[in-house]
Residue, then its C-alpha position, 0 to 999 in steps of 0.5 A: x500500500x505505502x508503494x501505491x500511494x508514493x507512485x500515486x503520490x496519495x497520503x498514506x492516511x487517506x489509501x488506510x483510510x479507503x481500504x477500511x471503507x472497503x474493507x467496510x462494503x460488501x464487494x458483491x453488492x457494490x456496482x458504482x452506482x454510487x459513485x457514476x456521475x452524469x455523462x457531460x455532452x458538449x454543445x457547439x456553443x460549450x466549444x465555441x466558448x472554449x474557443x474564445x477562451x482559447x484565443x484570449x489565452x494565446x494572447x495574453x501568454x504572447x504578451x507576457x512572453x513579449x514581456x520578458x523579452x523586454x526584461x530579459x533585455x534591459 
């Protein structure tokens, strides 16, 4: 467990403290349902936003790039 938890890079309080819980659940009976979320399904308008969101990104890491390089040169 400790070797899961540096690879996962997990406290080691909270994986003992997950493997109590399932040591708690009876494995036949567990199915996910629990824990299954709604399914996400973009639409051309949650693109589109992320598009323009994308753009003023480029931009704005252009100008901090542009900036350094003025720093880097002064």
């Amino acid at each position: 467990m400790t070797a899961a938890a540096r690879e996962y890079e997990l406290d080691s309080k909270m994986e003992l403290r997950w493997a109590r819980e399932l040591a708690r659940v009876n494995l036949y009976q567990l199915d996910g349902r629990r824990y299954k979320q709604a399914a996400f399904v973009p639409t051309a308008s949650d693109y589109a936003a992320l598009e323009k969101e994308h753009e003023k990104l480029k931009k704005l890491y252009a100008e901090q790039a542009l900036e350094r390089e003025i720093l880097r040169d002064l």
